[in-house]
Structure formats: C-alpha cells, structure tokens
C-alpha positions in Angstrom: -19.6 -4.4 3.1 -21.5 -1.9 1.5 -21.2 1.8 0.0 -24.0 4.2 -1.0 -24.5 5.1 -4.5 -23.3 8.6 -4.0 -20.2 7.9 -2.1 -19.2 5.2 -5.2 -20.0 7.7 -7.8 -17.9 10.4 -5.5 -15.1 8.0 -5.4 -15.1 6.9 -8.8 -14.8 11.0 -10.1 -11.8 12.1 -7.6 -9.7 9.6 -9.7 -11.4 11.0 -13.4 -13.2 7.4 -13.1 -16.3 6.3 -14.3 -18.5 3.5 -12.3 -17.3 1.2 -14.9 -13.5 1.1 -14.6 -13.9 1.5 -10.9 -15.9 -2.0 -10.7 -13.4 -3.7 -13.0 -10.8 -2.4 -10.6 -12.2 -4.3 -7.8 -13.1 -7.6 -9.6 -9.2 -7.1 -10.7 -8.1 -7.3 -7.1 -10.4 -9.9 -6.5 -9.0 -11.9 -9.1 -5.8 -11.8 -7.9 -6.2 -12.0 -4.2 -8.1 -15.8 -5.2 -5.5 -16.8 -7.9 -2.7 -14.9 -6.5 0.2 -17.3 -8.3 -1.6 -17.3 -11.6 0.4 -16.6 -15.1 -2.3 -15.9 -16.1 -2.8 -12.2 -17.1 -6.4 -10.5 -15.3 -8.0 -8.8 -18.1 -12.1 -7.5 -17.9 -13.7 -6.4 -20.5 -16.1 -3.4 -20.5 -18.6 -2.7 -22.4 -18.6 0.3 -24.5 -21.8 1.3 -26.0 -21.0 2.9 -29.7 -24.1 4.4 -30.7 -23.6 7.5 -29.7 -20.3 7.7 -31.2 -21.4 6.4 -34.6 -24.0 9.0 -34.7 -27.0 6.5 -34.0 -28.4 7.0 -31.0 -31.8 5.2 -31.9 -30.3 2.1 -33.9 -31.9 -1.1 -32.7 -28.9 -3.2 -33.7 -26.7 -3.9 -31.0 -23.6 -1.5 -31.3 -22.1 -2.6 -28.3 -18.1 -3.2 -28.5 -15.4 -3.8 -25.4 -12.6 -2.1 -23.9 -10.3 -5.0 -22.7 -8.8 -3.4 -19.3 -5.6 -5.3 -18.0 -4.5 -5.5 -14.2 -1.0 -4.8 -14.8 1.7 -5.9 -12.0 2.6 -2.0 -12.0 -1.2 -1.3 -10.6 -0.9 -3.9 -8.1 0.2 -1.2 -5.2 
C-alpha cells in the first residue's frame, strides 16, 4: 500500500500531527501486531533537532536529542 505525500501530510495535520509522530504511530502498531504478547513496553524515539531552539541555527555540532514516544495500552483502540 501506498499514500501520496500530500494526502500523508493532510492526514498527519487533522490530528495537530506532524509526519514524525504519525510514522512512529504506525511502526507502533506494527510492533505490536508482530509481538502482540510482548511485556515488553513499544517505545520509538524521535529525533528532535535542537538548534533552532538553542538559538544556533548554523552550529556544525550535532545538536540532535530524542523524544521517547510510548504506545500505551490506552492508544491501542
């Protein structure tokens, strides 16, 4: 299956998502339809790029941190 970039980025804003959270939403689901009796908790992390934030738009360092996003039993449904 397949989806246009447009229709994605239209789906992802009716929810006040971002392409980001809306793919960590599906390789959450994913995760649990393969390990569906896990005990493990599904966590993804996304990447957050700080540079912006801290004001240094140009750094060459690498100011990238991570959001750790859980797929709780509550967002199953």
């Amino acid at each position: 299956m397949t989806i246009g970039e447009s229709e994605f980025m239209n789906f992802s804003m009716e929810d006040d998502g971002s392409p980001g959270t809306i793919t960590a939403l599906f390789l959450s689901r994913a995760a649990a339809r393969l390990f569906p009796d896990s005990p493990d908790p599904i966590r993804i992390a996304l990447c957050v790029n700080q540079r912006k934030a801290l004001g240094t738009p140009g750094a060459h360092q690498s100011l990238v941190g991570a959001a750790m996003l859980e797929y709780k039993d509550k967002m199953r449904g």
